[in-house]
Each structure stands twice: as C-alpha cells, then as structure tokens.
C-alpha angles and dihedrals in degrees: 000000000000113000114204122244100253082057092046086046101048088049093055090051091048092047096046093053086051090249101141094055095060106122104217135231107224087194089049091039088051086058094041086047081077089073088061099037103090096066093026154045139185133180127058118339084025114172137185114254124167081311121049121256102270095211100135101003097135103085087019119138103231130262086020108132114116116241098004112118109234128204107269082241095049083047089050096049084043087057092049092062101273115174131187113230134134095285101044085043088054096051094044096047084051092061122345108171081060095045095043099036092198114034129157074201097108090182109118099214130241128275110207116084096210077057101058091047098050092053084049096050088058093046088061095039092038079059099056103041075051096051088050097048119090098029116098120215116193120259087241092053097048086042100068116103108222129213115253104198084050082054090051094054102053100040095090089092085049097048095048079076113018110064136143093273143036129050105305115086115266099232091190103123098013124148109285087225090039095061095047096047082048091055094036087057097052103040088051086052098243098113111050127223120119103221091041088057107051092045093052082041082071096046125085128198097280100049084051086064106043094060093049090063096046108050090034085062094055123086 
C-alpha cells in the first residue's frame, strides 16, 4: 500500500509529538465524543448525518460508508490506501482541514493530544458495546460459569491480537456477559469479521465461557 505524501507527513508529526503514544481514556473520550455529535453518531441505530455514522471506523478503509457522499479529496486519500486506524485518526483529529486539503469537514481539530486518544479510545469501545448489542445469547448459555484457568489457557490465540495497545480493542477487564455475547455473535455469524469467525467457529459453549471469565477477571 503506498501511502501520499501529505499521509506520510501528518504521521511523522504526530510521532514526533508523541502523539501516537498517548494511552486513552474510553469514559473521557465518551465526554470529548460531544464535540463530534452534531454531525455524527455511533453506537446502535447509528445514522449518517452531515457527518457519516463512525461504528467501525477504527480499521475502516476511508471514505467506505455505503450511501454517504465524501469530499472528492477524502475520496482521493481514500484511493491511495488510506486506513483508519489509531495513528491516521490522530493526525487527522489533530487537523483535519490540513490533513484532508480539501475537506467539506469545518471542525478545527483538537490540540491536545490526551484528548485525541481518549476520543479514539471510545471510538473503539463505543464499537464493540455496539457490536454486542442486538444479538441475543440464551440464559443457559450466559449463566455458565466458566473456568478461568481453562480460559487462560486458551487466550494465546486471543493475546496475540488483543493487547493493551494497538487498534484492536484490549478485552482485559471486559464485562464477563459482554465477551460471550461477542463470541457468541461471531461465531453465529451476526457480527462480521473473518478471523473472528473461524476462531469462535472452534469454540463451544464451555470454552466461551472459559475465556470470558478469564480475561473479565483481569484488570
């Protein structure tokens, strides 16, 4: 992938503020999200306003949402491999009319790079309560108490991807019910995501179970 000149330029200012080191703050970043909220929403029931709809945007290709009507110069970054992940988000938050010449986007961007990371942080938790939300896993099924040294024993596969940085979610800590009904969700196919699928496709309902108490009972 060949990233342009004004992407390659907006990370190294970003790196070299110390930007993309920032650990974020989900619950600030919930606040700081009110800035955003009258052009866009996230969560479930989502819809596109001036601003598109942010569910999954961390990880998105840009310019990807179905139906909404992009700036020809977001479409143009977007067409020369742009991502949105935590470091091109940061660069952009920070200023977005430079990073996008050409924008319809009339927010100035946020200086503070605590700032930018929090609102990044939701954006990625905001994702996965949404993710979870809608799909409906049996009583039985939440009730089992899983093992967690079984779970311990089976998250390498998970920690090879969720760690405490990056931009996949970190699931250390998560709600016990949250993570099965997540698992639940990909391996039934409601929630999409390849890899997720044909490792849950592997999982029945005790080792589920397992690894939600494992990873819920660590901090």
């Amino acid at each position: 992938m060949r990233l342009s000149p004004a992407i390659l330029a907006a990370l190294a200012t970003a790196a070299a503020s110390g930007a993309l080191a920032a650990e974020g703050d989900a619950k600030r970043g919930e606040a700081l999200f009110e800035r955003c909220a009258a052009c866009h929403q996230i969560g479930a029931g989502a819809a596109d306003r001036s601003g598109p709809a942010l569910n999954g945007i961390v990880g998105k290709a840009a310019a990807a949402t179905d139906g909404f009507r992009y700036s020809t110069a977001l479409r143009r970054l977007a067409e020369e491999g742009l991502v949105w992940n935590s470091e091109t988000l940061d660069a952009f938050l920070a200023d977005p009319r430079g990073y996008v010449r050409g924008t319809r986007m009339s927010f100035r961007g946020i200086t503070e790079a605590q700032d930018r990371a929090d609102l990044i942080a939701f954006l990625m938790a905001a994702d996965t309560r949404d993710a979870a939300s809608g799909f409906d896993v049996a009583p039985e099924t939440l009730a089992i108490r899983g093992d967690a040294a079984y779970g311990e024993y089976l998250a390498g596969e998970c920690t090879a991807c969720h760690s405490s940085g990056g931009d996949i979610p970190r699931i250390s800590g998560m709600d016990r019910d949250t993570i099965v009904v997540e698992l639940h969700a990909y391996r039934a196919g409601a929630r999409e995501h390849q890899v997720m699928q044909l490792v849950t496709a592997r999982l029945g309902d005790e080792e589920i179970a397992a690894l939600a108490a494992y990873f819920g009972a660590l901090e």
